[in-house]
C-alpha positions in Angstrom: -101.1 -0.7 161.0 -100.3 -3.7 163.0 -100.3 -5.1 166.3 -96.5 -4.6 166.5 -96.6 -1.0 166.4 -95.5 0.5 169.2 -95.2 4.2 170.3 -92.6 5.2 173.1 -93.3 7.9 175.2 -90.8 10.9 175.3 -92.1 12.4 178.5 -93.0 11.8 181.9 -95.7 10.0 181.1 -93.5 6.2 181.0 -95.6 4.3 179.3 -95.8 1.9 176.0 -98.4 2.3 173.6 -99.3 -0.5 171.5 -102.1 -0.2 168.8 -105.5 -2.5 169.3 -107.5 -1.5 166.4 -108.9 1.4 164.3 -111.7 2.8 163.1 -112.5 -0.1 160.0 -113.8 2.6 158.1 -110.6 4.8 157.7 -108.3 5.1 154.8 -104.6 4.7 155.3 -104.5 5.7 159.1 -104.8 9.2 158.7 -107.0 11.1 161.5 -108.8 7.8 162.5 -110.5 6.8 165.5 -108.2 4.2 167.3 -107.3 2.8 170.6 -104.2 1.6 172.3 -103.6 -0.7 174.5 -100.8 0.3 177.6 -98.3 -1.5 179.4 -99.8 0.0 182.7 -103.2 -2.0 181.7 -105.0 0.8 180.5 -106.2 2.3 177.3 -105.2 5.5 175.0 -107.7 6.4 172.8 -107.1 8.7 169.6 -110.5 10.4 168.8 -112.3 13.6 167.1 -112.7 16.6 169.7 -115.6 18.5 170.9 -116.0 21.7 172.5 -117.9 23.5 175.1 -121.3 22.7 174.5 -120.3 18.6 175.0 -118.6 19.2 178.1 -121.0 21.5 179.7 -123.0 18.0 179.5 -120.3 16.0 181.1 -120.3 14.7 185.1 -117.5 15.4 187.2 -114.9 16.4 184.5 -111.4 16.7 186.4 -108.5 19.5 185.3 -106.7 16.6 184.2 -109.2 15.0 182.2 -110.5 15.4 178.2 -112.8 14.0 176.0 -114.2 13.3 172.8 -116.6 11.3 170.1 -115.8 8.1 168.8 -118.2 6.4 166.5 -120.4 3.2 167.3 -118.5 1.2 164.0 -114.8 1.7 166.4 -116.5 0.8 169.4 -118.4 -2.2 167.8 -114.4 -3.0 166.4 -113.0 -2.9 170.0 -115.5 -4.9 172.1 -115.2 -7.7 169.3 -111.7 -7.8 169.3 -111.2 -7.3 173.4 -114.0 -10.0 173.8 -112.3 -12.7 171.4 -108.4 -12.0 173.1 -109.1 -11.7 176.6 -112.0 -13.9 176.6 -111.9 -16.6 173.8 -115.5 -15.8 172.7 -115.4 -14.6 169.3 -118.8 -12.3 168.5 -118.6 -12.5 164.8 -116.4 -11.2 161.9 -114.0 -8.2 163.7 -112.3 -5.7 160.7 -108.9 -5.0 161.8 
């Protein structure tokens, strides 16, 4: 996966997704954790679902709203990567 890649949407959603990075831990792209970045400066994030016992813990969840789990290795991926391209500060080595 590259940065180039690049996901139209086909509904009335309008909006580009670009991929940002992945989980560092998956193999070949297949059902891994991975966030996009938008061209409405936002975020789409691909991640592992949970059911009814998670949300029953959950504040305020709206009709149009989901969630899910995302592992600490993908978030540790994105705040190193965000961190060194919007801010120049690089936090030490970032897997792609």
């Amino acid at each position: 996966m590259g940065s180039n890649m690049r996901q139209h949407s086909i509904d009335s959603d309008d909006l580009t997704a670009t991929f940002f990075c992945t989980d560092p831990s998956s193999q070949g792209g297949v059902e891994c954790e991975t966030f996009y970045e938008t061209d409405r400066d936002s975020w789409i994030v691909q991640l592992k679902t949970r059911g009814p016992k998670v949300r029953d813990q959950l504040v305020s969840l709206a009709e149009d709203e989901t969630f899910g789990e995302m592992s600490g290795r993908t978030m540790d991926v994105f705040v190193r990567k965000y961190v060194r391209e919007r801010y120049g500060i690089d936090l030490g080595i970032t897997p792609t």
